[in-house]
C-alpha positions as CSV (number, residue, x, y, z in Angstrom):
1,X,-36.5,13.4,-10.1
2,X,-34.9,12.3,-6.7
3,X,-33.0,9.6,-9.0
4,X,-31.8,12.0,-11.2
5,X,-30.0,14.1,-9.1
6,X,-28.8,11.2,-7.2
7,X,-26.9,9.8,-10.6
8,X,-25.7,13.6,-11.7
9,X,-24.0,13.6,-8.0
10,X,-22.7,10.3,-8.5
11,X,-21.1,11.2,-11.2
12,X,-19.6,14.7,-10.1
13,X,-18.1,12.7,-7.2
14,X,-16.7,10.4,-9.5
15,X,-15.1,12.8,-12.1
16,X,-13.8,14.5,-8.7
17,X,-12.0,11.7,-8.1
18,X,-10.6,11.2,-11.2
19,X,-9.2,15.0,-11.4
20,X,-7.8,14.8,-8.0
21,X,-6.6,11.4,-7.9
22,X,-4.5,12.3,-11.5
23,X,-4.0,15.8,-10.9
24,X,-1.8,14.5,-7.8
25,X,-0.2,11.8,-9.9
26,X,1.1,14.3,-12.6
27,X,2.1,16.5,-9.7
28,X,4.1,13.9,-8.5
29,X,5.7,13.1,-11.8
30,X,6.2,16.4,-12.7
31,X,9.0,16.9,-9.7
32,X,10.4,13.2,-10.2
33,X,10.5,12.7,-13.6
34,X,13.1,15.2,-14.9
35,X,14.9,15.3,-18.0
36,X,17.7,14.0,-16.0
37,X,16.0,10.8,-14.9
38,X,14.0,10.4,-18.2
39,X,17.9,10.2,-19.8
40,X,18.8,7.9,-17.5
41,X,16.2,5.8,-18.2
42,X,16.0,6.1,-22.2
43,X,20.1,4.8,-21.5
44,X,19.1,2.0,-19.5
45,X,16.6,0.7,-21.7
46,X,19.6,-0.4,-24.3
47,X,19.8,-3.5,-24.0
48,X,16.9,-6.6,-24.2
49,X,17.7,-7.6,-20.7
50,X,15.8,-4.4,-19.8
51,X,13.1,-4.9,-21.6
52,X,12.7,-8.8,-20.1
53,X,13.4,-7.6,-16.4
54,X,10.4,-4.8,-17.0
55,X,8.2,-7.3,-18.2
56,X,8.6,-10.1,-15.7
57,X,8.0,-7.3,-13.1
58,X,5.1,-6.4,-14.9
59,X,3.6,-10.3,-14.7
60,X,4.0,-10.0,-11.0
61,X,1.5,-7.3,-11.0
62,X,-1.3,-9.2,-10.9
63,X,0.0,-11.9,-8.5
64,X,0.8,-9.0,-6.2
65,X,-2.7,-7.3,-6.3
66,X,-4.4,-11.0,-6.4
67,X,-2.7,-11.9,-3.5
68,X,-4.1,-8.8,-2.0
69,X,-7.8,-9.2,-3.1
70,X,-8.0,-12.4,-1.8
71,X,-6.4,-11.4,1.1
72,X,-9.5,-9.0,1.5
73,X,-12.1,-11.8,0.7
74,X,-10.8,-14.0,3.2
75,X,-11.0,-11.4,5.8
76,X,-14.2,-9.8,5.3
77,X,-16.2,-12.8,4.7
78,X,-17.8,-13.1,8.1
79,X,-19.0,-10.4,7.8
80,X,-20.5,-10.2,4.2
81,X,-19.2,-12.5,1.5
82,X,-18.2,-11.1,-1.7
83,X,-16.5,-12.9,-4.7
84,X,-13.2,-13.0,-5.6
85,X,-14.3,-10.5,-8.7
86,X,-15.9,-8.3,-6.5
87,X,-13.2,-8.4,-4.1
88,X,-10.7,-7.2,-6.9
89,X,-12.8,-4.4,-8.3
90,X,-13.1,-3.2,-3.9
91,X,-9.5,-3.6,-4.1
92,X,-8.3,-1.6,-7.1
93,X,-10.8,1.3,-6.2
94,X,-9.3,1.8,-3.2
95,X,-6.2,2.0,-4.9
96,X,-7.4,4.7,-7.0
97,X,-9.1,6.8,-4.0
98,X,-5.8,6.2,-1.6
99,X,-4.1,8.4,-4.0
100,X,-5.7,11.3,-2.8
101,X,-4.6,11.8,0.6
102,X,-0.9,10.7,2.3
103,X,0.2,6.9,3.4
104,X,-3.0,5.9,1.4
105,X,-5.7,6.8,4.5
106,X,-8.0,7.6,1.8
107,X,-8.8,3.7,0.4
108,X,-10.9,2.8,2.6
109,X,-13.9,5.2,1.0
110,X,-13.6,3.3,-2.1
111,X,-13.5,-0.2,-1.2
112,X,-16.0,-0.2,2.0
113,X,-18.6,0.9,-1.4
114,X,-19.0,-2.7,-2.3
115,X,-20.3,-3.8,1.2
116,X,-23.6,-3.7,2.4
117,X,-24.1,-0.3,3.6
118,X,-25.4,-1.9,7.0
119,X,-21.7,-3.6,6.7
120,X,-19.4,-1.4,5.9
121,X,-18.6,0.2,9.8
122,X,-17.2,-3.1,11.0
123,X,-15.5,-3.6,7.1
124,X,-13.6,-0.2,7.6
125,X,-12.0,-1.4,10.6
126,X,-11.2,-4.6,8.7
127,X,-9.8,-2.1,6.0
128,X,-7.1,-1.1,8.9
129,X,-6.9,-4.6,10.1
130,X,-5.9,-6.1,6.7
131,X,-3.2,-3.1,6.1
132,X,-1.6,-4.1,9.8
133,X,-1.3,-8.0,9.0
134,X,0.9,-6.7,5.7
135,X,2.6,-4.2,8.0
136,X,3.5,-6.4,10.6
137,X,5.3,-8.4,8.2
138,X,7.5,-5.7,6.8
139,X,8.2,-4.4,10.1
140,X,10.0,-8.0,11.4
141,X,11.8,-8.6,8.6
142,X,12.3,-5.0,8.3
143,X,14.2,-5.0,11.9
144,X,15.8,-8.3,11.5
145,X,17.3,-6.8,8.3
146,X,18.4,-3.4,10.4
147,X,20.0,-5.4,13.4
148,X,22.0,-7.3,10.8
149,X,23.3,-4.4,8.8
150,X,25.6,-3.2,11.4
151,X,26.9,-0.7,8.9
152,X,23.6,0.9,8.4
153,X,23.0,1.0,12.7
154,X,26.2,3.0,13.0
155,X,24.8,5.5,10.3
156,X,22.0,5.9,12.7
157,X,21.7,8.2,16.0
158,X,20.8,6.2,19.0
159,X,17.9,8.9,19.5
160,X,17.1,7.9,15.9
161,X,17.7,4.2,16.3
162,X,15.2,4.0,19.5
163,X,12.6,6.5,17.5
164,X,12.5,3.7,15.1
165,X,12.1,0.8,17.7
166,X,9.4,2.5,19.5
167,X,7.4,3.4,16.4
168,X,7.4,-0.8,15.5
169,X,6.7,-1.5,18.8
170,X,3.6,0.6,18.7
171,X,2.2,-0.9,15.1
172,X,2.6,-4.6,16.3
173,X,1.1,-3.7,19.6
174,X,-1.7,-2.2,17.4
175,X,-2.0,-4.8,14.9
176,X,-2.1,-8.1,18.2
177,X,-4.8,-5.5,19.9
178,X,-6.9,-5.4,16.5
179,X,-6.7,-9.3,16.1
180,X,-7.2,-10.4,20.3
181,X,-9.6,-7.1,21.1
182,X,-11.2,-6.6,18.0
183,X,-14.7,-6.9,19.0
184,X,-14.3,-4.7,22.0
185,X,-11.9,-2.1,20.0
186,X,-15.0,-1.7,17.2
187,X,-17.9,-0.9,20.5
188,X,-15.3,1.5,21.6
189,X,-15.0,3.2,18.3
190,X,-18.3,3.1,17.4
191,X,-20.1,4.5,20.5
192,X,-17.6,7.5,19.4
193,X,-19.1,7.9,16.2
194,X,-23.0,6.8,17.1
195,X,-24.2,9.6,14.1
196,X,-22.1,8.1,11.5
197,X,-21.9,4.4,12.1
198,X,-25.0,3.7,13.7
199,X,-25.8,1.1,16.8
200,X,-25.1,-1.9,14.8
201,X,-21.9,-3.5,15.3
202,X,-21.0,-6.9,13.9
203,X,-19.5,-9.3,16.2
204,X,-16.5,-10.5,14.8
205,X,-13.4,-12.9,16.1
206,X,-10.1,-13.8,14.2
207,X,-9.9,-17.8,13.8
208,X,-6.5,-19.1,14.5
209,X,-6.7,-20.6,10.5
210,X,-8.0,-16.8,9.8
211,X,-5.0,-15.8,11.0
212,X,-2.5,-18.4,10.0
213,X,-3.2,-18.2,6.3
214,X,-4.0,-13.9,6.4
215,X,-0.1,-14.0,7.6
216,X,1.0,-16.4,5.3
217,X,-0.1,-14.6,2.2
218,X,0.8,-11.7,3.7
219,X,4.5,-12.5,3.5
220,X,4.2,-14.1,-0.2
221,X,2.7,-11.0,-1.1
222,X,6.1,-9.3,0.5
223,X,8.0,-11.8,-1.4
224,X,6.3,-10.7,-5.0
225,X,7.1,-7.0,-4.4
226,X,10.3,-7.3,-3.1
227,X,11.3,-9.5,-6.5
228,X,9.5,-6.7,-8.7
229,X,12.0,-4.1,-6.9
230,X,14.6,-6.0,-7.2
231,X,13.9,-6.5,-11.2
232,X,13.6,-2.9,-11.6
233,X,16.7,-2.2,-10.2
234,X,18.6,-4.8,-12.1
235,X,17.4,-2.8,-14.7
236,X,19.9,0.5,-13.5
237,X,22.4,-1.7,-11.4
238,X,24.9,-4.4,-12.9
239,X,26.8,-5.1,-9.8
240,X,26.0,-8.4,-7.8
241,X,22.9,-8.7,-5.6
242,X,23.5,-10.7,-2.4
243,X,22.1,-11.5,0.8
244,X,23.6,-7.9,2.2
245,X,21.2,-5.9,-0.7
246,X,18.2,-8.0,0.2
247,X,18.6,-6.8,4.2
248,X,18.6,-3.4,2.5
249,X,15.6,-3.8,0.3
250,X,14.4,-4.6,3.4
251,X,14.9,-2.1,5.2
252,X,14.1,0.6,2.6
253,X,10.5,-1.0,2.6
254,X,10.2,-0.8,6.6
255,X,11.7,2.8,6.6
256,X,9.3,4.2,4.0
257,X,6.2,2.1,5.6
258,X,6.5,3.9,9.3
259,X,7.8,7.1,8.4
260,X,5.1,9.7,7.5
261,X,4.8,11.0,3.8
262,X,3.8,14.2,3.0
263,X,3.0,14.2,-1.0
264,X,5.5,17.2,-1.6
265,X,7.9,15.9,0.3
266,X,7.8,12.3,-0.7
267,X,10.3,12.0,-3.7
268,X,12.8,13.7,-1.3
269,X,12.0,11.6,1.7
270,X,12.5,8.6,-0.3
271,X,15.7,9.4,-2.0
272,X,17.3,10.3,1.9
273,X,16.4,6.7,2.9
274,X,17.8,5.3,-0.4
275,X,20.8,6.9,0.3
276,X,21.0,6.1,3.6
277,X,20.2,2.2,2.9
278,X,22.1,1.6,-0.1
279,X,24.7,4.4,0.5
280,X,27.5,1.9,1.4
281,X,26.3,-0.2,-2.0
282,X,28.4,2.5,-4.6
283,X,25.1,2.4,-6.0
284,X,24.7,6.3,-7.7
285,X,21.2,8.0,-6.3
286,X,19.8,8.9,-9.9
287,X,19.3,5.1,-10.1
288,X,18.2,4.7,-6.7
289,X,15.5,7.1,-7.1
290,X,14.5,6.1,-10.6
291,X,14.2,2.5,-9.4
292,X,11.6,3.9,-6.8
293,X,9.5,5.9,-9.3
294,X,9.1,2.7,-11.5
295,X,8.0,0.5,-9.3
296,X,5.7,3.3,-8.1
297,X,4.5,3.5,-11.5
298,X,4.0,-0.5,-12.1
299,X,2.5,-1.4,-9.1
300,X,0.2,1.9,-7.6
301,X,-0.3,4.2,-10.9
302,X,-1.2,1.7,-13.8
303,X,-3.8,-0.3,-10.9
304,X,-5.0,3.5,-9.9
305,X,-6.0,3.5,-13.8
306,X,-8.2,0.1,-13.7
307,X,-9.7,0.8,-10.3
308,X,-10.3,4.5,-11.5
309,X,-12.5,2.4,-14.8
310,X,-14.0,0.2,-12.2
311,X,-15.3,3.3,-10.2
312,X,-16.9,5.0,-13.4
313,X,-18.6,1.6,-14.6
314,X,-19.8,0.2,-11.6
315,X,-23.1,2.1,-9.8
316,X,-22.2,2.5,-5.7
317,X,-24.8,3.7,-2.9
318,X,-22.7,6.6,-2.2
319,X,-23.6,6.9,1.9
320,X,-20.6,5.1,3.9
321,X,-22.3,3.9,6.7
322,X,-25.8,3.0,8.0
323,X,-27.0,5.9,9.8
């Protein structure tokens, strides 16, 4: 009888999550996608250069998720070894569940689900960990790419400018603490949170090759999104693209990654930064912010759909953490 009500409540949770993670995708493409933008995007689908620009971005999602999964394989295997499958499915879960609260603090509920339940306090902080080694590349090549647009630093208050720095400075300090202190940062943390994670801790140190090859993947993972933006927007741009619109892909992808995002606000949010980094470009904003929504689309809502599958098919122990 126990295991009854256990499966009924596994599987409320999980049509919860499916209505919540959906209801606030269709909310989002309710505001963005207006007749306007659906016009513009019926025009710019005229030609078969469209079409083969769409798909090639579309074979990169894979490689781009991939890269992420084993990303997340490579890190959490000294603490629990998973397969490359297994990491995947953890993966594209997460992506489903991130959906459902803002900047994606959500995915970690998902994809911890696949761990060891004994496991999965030390694997959250991984969760983090992982997110800062991607971070930390978009926020240098994010700043070398601001410091070399002069045009774009005048735009920008000095108040602004130095909120920016600071705000960098902050998330690589974070992410060197989490690699160096990582062992005593997780004692810390889990003496807060004693009922929840338990006593158990599981000692953990970043090898130098850990780190070396986390990094490097890290910034082919950068590489593979940046060419599936750049695709899209070929897609609604026919001027040239040169070294100066790569510096502001650039910096739209470090602007939009330390800036908060509330779901409401987001579409605006975005379009004022796409503005403000292309604005110099002569590049008009209805393709600006229909070259966001895409790549939205391809890369976070059509993976949301496969990791929302994985969730109904596969059978979790729904408690987070050992207690």
């Amino acid at each position: 009888m126990l295991s009854k009500y256990k499966n009924i409540i596994t599987w409320l949770v999980k049509i919860l999550v499916g209505l919540a993670s959906f209801a606030l995708i269709y909310w989002r493409l309710k505001d963005d996608l207006t007749p306007e933008k659906l016009q513009h995007i019926q025009n710019s689908f005229s030609t078969a250069t469209a079409y083969f620009l769409l798909f090639f971005c579309l074979l990169l999602l894979p490689l781009n998720w991939g890269i992420e999964s084993y990303k997340w394989k490579l890190i959490t295997k000294p603490v629990e070894e998973i397969t490359y499958g297994r990491a995947v499915r953890s993966v594209l879960a997460g992506l489903c569940v991130g959906n459902l609260a803002p900047g994606r603090a959500t995915e970690f509920v998902a994809k911890v689900l696949f761990f060891k339940s004994e496991n999965r306090g030390t694997i959250t902080l991984l969760h983090f960990t992982n997110g800062l080694f991607q971070l930390s590349i978009t926020i240098v090549l994010g700043l070398i790419a601001l410091l070399s647009k002069c045009d774009m630093t005048n735009d920008l208050s000095a108040a602004q400018f130095l909120l920016i720095g600071i705000t960098c400075m902050f998330l690589l300090s974070l992410f060197l603490l989490m690699i160096f202190k990582f062992d005593a940062l997780q004692k810390w943390i889990f003496s807060l949170f004693k009922r929840s994670l338990g006593e158990r801790t599981t000692s953990y140190k970043f090898k130098k090759e850990t780190i070396v090859r986390l990094v490097s993947f890290s910034i082919l993972r950068y590489v593979v999104f940046t060419i599936q933006f750049v695709l899209i927007f070929k897609i609604f741009y026919s001027g040239p693209i040169n070294i100066s619109f790569f510096a502001s892909v650039c910096v739209y992808f470090l602007l939009t990654t330390i800036l908060p995002m509330i779901s409401f606000i987001e579409p605006a949010v975005r379009a004022a930064i796409a503005l403000l980094v292309f604005g110099g470009m002569e590049i008009s904003e209805i393709s600006l912010v229909t070259t966001a929504i895409m790549v939205w689309l391809i890369n976070i809502v059509i993976p949301s759909l496969i990791g929302y599958y994985i969730i109904v098919k596969e059978k979790f122990e729904l408690s987070l953490f050992k207690k």
